[in-house]
Structures are given as structure tokens and as C-alpha cells.
C-alpha positions as CSV (number, residue, x, y, z in Angstrom):
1,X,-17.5,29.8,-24.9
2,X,-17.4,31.0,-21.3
3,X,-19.0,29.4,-18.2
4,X,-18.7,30.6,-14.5
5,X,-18.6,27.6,-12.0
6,X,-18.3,27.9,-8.2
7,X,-15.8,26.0,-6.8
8,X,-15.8,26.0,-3.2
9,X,-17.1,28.8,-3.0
10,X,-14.8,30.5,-5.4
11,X,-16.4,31.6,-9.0
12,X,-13.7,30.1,-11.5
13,X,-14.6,31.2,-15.2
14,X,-13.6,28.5,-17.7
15,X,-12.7,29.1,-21.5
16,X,-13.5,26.4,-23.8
17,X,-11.8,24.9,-25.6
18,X,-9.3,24.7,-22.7
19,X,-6.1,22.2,-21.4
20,X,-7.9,20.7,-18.5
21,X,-5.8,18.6,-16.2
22,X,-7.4,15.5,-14.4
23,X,-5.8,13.4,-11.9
24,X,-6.2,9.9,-11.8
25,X,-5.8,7.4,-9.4
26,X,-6.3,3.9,-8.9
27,X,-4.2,0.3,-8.0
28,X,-1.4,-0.3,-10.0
29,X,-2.2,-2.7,-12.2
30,X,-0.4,-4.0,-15.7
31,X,-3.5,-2.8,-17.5
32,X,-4.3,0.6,-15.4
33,X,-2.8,3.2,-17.6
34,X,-4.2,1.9,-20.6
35,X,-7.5,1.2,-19.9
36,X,-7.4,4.8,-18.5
37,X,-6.0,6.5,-21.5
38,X,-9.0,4.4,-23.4
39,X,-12.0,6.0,-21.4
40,X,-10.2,9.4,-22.3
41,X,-9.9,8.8,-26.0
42,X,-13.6,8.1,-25.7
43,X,-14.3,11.5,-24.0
44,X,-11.7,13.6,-25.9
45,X,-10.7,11.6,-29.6
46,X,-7.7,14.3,-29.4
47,X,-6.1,12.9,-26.3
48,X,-2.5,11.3,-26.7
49,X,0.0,9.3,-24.2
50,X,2.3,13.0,-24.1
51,X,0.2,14.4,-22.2
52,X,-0.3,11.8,-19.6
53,X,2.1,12.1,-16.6
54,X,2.5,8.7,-14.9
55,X,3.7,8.4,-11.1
56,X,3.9,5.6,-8.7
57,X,2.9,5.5,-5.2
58,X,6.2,5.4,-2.7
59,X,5.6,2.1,-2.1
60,X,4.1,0.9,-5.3
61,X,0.8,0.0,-4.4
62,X,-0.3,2.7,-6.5
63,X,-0.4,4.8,-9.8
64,X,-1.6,8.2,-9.8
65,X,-2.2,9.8,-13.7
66,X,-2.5,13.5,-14.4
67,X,-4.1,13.5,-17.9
68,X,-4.6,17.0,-19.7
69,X,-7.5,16.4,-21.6
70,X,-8.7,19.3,-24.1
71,X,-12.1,20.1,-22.7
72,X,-14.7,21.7,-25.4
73,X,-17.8,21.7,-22.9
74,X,-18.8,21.1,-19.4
75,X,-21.1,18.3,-20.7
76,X,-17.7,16.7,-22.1
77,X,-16.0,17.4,-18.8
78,X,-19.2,16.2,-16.7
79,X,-19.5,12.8,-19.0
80,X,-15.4,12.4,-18.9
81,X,-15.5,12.5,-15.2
82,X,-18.7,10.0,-14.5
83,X,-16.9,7.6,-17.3
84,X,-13.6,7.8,-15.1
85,X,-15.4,7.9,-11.1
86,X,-17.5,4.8,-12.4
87,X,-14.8,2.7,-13.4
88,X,-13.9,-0.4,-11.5
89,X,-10.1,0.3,-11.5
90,X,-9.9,3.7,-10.4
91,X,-10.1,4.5,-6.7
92,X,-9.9,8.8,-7.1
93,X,-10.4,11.6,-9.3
94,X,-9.3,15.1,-8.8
């Protein structure tokens, strides 16, 4: 399936199923990365801990995740993302 978004004003075609990367940020917390990787799991049953990059703010106040998820729809996408923006613990999504 194919589906034209516009994206800034750029049309972007996306193929599904596709590797979608998400960033995620939030407070680094003991509990942050996995609570993260279980709102994914939710959202894409596929999703594993190798393809989660992990990286600390400079000063360590921080922890920004880029998960690739595989996206299958836009609804998927659109439910992953509220899931994820909703959350107490995370501060940004890209």
C-alpha cells in the first residue's frame, strides 16, 4: 500500500510495510528505555531492542531513542505516535 502525505509542504509517498525511524526523547530515567520499548511492542509486536539506538544528552540529563519501528499503516503510525506524545516520561517525538 501507498499513501502520499505532505510534509511541510513537501509530498513524501510512503510504502507500507516500511522501516520507519522515530525519535524519542525524554529524562533519563532508570526505567525510560524500557517503558519506551513497551508502548512500541504495543504498537508494532515485531519491534526488538536491535533496533533501538540509545544516546545520552552531553550532560546526562537526558536520553534521546531512535526506534525503527516497521510501520504497516498510517493508522499504526498515527496510534504509535499519540501512545508515545501522551506519555508522562517522554518530553519529544520526531
Amino acid at each position: 500500500m501507498m499513501e502520499t502525505r505532505s510534509i511541510c509542504g513537501t509530498e513524501v509517498v510512503i510504502e507500507y510495510p516500511n522501516d520507519f525511524p522515530i525519535k524519542i526523547m525524554g529524562l533519563a530515567q532508570d526505567s525510560f528505555t524500557q517503558t519506551i520499548v513497551e508502548v512500541i511492542v504495543l504498537h508494532d509486536p515485531t519491534f526488538s531492542t536491535e533496533r533501538l539506538e540509545m544516546r545520552a544528552s552531553s550532560q546526562g540529563k537526558y536520553m534521546g531513542l531512535t526506534a525503527t519501528v516497521r510501520a504497516t499503516s498510517r493508522e499504526q503510525l498515527d496510534n504509535l505516535y499519540r501512545a508515545l506524545t501522551s506519555h508522562p516520561m517522554v518530553k519529544v517525538v520526531l
